[in-house]
N, C-alpha and C positions, 0 to 999 in steps of 0.2 A: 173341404173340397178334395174331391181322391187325384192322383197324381193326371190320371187319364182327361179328368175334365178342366184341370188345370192349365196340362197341354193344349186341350180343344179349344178353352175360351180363347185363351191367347193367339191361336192360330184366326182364331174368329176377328176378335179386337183387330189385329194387324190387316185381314182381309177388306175388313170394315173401312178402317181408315182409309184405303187406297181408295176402295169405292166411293166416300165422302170426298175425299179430291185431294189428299195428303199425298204426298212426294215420298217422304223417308219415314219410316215407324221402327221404334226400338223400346225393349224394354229394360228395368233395372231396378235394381233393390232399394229400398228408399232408407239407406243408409247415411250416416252423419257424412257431409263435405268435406274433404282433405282441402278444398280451397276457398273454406272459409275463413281461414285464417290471412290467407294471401289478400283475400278481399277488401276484411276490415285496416290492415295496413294500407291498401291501395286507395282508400277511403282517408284514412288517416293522414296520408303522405300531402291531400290536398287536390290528388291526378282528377278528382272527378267534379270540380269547378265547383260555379253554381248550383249544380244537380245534386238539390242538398235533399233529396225524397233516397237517393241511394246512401245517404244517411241512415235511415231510418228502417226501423224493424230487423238491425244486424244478428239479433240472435234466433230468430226466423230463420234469416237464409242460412247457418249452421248444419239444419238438418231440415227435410220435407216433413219430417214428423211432427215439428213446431208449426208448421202452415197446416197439417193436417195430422190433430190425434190420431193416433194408431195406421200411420200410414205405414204400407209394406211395399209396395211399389209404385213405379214414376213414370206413365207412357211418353215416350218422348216422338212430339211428330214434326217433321220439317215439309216447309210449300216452297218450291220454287216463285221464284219473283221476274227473274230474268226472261225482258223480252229481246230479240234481233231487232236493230234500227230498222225500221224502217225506209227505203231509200224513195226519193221523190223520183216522179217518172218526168220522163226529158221536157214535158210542157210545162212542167211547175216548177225548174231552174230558173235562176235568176245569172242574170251576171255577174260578178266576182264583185264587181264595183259598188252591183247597188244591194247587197244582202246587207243588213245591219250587223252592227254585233250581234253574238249569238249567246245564251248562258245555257250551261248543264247543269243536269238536275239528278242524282242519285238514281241507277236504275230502281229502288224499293221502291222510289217515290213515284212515279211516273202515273200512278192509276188515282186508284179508290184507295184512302186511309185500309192499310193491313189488318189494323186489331179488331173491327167490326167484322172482317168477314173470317180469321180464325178464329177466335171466339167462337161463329156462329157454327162454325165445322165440329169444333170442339165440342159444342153442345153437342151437336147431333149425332158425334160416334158417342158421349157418353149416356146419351141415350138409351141407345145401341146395348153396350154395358149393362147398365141398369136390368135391359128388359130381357139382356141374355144371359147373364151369370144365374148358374144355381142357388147360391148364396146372394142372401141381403150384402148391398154393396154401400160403403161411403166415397166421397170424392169430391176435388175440386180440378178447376180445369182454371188453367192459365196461359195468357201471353207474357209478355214483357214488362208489364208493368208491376204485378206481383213480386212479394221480397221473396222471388228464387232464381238459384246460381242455375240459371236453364244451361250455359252453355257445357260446365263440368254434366248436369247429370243428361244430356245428351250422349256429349261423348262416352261415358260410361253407357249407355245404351246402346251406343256402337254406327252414333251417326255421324261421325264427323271426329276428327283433332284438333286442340286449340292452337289457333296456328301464330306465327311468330306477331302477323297482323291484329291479331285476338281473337279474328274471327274464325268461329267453326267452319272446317274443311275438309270434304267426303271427297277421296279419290277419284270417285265415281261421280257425282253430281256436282263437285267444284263446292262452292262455299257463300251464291246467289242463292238462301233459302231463308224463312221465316222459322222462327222455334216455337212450339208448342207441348202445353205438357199437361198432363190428367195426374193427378197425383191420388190413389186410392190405397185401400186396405186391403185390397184381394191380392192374392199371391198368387203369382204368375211366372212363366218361365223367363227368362234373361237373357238376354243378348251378351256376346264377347265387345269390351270397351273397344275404343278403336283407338291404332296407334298413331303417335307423330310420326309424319313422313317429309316432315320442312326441308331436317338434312342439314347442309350447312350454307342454304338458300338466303341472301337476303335482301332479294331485289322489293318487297312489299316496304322493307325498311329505310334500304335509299330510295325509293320514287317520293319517298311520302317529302312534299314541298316546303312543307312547316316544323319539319324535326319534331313529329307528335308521339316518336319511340323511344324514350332515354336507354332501353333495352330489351331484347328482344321477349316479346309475350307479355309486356308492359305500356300500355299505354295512356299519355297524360293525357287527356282529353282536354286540359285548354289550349293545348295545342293544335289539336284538332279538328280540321274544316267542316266536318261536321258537326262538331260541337259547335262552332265557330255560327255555322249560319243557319243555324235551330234553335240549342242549345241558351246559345247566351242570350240575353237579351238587351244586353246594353252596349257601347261602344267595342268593334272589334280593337282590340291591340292593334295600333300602326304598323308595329312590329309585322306582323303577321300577315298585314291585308295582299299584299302584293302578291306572296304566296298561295292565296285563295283562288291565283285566277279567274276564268270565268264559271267556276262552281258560286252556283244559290240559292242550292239547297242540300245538304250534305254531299257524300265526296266517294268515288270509286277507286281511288286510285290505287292503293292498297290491295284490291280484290282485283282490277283491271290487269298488271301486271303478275298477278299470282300463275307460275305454272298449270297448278291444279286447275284454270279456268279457263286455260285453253280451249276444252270442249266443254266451258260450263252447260248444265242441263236449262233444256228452257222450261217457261213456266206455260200450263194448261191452262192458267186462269186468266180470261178475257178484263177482268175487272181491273188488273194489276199492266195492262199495256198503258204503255204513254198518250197521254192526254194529247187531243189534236192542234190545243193550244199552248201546251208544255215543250212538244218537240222542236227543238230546235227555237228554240222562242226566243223572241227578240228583243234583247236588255230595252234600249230608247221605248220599244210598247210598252213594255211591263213598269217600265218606272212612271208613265202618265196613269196608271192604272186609280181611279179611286175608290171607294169603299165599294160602292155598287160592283163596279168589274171586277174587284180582287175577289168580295165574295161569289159571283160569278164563277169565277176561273176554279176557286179552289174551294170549290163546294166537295162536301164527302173528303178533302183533303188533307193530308195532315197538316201542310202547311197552314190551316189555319190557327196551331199551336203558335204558330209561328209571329202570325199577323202581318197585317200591310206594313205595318212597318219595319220588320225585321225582312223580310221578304224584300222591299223597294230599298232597305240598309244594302242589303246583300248585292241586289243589281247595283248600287252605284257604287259600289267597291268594285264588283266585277265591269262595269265602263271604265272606270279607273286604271285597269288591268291591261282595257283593251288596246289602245296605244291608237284609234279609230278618230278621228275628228267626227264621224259621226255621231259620236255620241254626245257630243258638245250642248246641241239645242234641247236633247231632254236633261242633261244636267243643268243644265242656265236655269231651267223654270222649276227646278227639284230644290234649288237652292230656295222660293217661297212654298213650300211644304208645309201645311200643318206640322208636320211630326217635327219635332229640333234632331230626332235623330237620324234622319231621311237629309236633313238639311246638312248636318255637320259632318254626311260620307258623300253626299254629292260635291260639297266643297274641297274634301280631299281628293276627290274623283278630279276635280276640273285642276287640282294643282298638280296630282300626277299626269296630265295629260298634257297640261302648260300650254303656252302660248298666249298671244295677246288681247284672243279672243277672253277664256279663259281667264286671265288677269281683269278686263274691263269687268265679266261679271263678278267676278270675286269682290274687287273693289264697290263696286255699286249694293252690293247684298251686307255686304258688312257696315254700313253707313246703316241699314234700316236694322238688323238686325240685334234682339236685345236679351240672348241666348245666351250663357257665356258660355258651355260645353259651345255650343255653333260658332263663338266668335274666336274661340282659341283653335278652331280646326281652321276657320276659313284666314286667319292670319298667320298658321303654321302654311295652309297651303300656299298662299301671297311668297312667302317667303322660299317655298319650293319652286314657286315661278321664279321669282329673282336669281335664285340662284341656277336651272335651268337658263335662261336665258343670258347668263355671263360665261355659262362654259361653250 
C-alpha cells in the first residue's frame, strides 16, 4: 500500500469511527508492551483477587501480535459513558423525612450492559475497513474482556494517560469513557502517545475509602469497591464493608474527584443513561426484590454477572452504612432469605445499625437459623449490639 493511500485509509478509519458513534480514535504500532511485564507481577502479587480469567493467556497480552499473527497496527476507540444527573422537578420531591435510603450505582453502570453495544460499533467500522482498504485486510476487534493491555496501547495511540487512579485520562474528555480496539495488519499512520499530566496530584488516592492504592498507578483490587460489589462473590471483608458506603454496584470515587473531570465530556449514547429504576434507588425496594423483579430491573444489565444475590449482598451492606432506622423492616425480613449470603450481610447490616429493635430480630433468626457462615455473622452482630448499647 503506497504512502498516500495509507494516509487516506487512516484519515477514513478515524472519520468512520466518529460516524459509528466513537468518542476518541487513535492509532498505533502493534508493537511488544513495555507493561507486560508490570502486569504479570501485578498478577503475581495477588492485586487481582478472585479474577483468576486475568490469569490467563499472559503471554498474549505481551504483544497484539500473539492475539493476532502478523498484526501491524491497533485502532484504539473510546465511548463516552457519562451522563448529568438528572434532577427531579418540584412535584416528585419528597420530604427529607420520608425518602428511604438511597444506593449509587457506578455511572458505566447506569444503562444497557457496554460490551454488547461496542462490540456491535466495532463490527461495524470494521466493516467499514474491510470494504475500504485496497489491500486484503485481517483483524480482530475487542473490548475488555480479551487478553489485551487496552489501556497501555490506547495511551500509545494518544488517548488518554494512565493515571495515578489506573484509569485512562484525556485532558480533553476526562477519563468517563469505554476502550475499544481493532487490532489488524494493515499499516497505518500513528498517533503521538499521550503524556502523564497527574503532576504531583493525589486526591483520586486519598478519596479512595478503602485504601485500594498501596501506591500510586497500582491498584489492589480486593480492596476495591468495585471489585468488592461485582467482582467477588462471596462474603465482603468486614474489614472493608463500612467503607463501601452506599455504593452497589462498582464505585466513582476515584474518577469523581479527579481534576481532569471537572468538565468531564458527556455521552451521546441514549442506551448508557441511568435506568428510571436505578436512579436514586431505594436500598429497602431493592432488597425485597425477587427473582422475577431483579431479572426485571436488570435485564440487558451487567449486573446480572452479578446476580440477586450479590446485588441484595451489596444493598444490605449499603443499609448497614446508612445509620437510617428505616432500613430496619427490610433487613428483619432479609434475614429469612433464600440466599445465606443475603442473610449473613443483612445481619451485619441490623448490628451496625443496633438497637433493640435490631437485637430482638437478630436473636429470633439465630434460634432458626442453620447456616454457619449466617450464624457467626448474626452472633458477631448480637455482639455489636451489646457492645453498642453499653457505651
Amino acid at each position: 500500500m503506497r504512502a498516500s493511500e495509507k494516509t487516506a485509509l487512516t484519515a477514513k478509519i478515524r472519520s468512520e469511527a466518529m460516524s459509528i458513534g466513537f468518542d476518541l480514535v487513535g492509532f498505533t504500532p502493534a508493537d511488544p508492551l513495555e507493561g507486560a511485564e508490570f502486569y504479570a507481577r501485578w498478577v503475581a502479587l495477588g492485586f487481582a483477587g478472585e479474577m483468576s480469567y486475568l490469569e490467563r493467556n499472559l503471554d498474549k497480552r505481551s504483544a497484539p501480535e500473539r492475539y493476532l499473527p502478523g498484526a501491524k497496527s491497533v485502532i484504539c476507540v473510546g465511548l463516552h459513558y457519562f451522563h448529568e444527573d438528572e434532577r427531579l422537578d418540584e412535584g416528585e420531591r419528597e420530604p427529607a423525612s420520608a425518602v428511604p435510603p438511597k444506593g449509587r450505582i457506578a455511572a458505566y453502570a447506569g444503562g444497557d450492559d457496554y460490551h454488547d453495544l461496542v462490540k456491535a460499533k466495532l463490527a461495524s467500522l470494521w466493516q467499514v475497513i474491510r470494504e475500504t482498504s485496497p489491500v486484503a485486510v485481517e483483524g480482530r476487534y475487542c473490548v475488555d474482556t480479551a487478553p489485551v493491555l487496552e489501556r497501555e496501547l490506547a495511551a500509545r495511540a494518544g488517548l488518554g494517560w494512565w493515571g495515578k487512579n489506573t484509569c485512562l485520562i484525556s485532558s480533553k474528555e476526562g477519563s468517563y469513557f469505554f476502550l475499544g480496539q481493532i487490532i489488524t495488519d494493515l499499516e497505518l499512520d500513528y498517533d503521538e502517545p499521550a503524556v502523564d499530566h497527574c503532576g504531583s496530584c493525589t486526591r483520586c488516592l486519598d478519596a479512595c475509602p478503602t485504601d485500594a492504592f498501596p501506591e500510586p498507578y497500582v491498584l489492589d483490587a480486593r480492596r476495591c469497591i468495585s471489585y468488592l460489589t461485582i467482582e467477588l462473590k462471596g462474603s465482603i471483608p468486614v474489614e472493608l464493608r463500612q467503607g463501601m458506603g452506599n455504593w452497589i454496584f462498582g464505585c466513582d470515587i476515584c474518577q469523581d474527584v479527579c481534576p481532569w473531570n471537572r468538565e468531564a465530556a458527556t455521552s451521546r449514547e441514549p442506551a448508557f443513561e441511568m435506568r428510571p429504576g436505578l436512579r436514586q434507588a431505594s436500598l429497602p425496594d431493592l432488597l425485597t426484590l425477587d427473582r422475577d423483579g431483579f431479572n426485571r430491573l436488570f435485564r440487558g444489565h451487567a449486573a446480572k454477572r452479578t446476580k440477586r444475590r450479590g446485588i441484595l449482598r451489596n444493598v444490605a451492606v449499603a443499609l448497614g452504612n446508612s445509620g437510617d432506622d428505616a432500613a430496619l423492616p427490610a433487613l428483619i425480613a432479609a434475614l429469612r432469605d433464600e440466599e445465606p449470603l443475603v442473610r449473613g450481610h443483612a445481619g451485619w447490616a441490623l448490628g451496625n445499625l443496633g438497637g433493640s429493635e435490631a437485637r430482638g430480630a437478630l436473636e429470633k433468626a439465630l434460634v432458626n437459623e442453620r447456616d454457619e457462615s449466617v450464624i457467626e455473622e448474626i452472633e458477631a452482630a448480637l455482639r455489636t449490639v451489646q457492645r453498642s448499647s453499653k457505651a
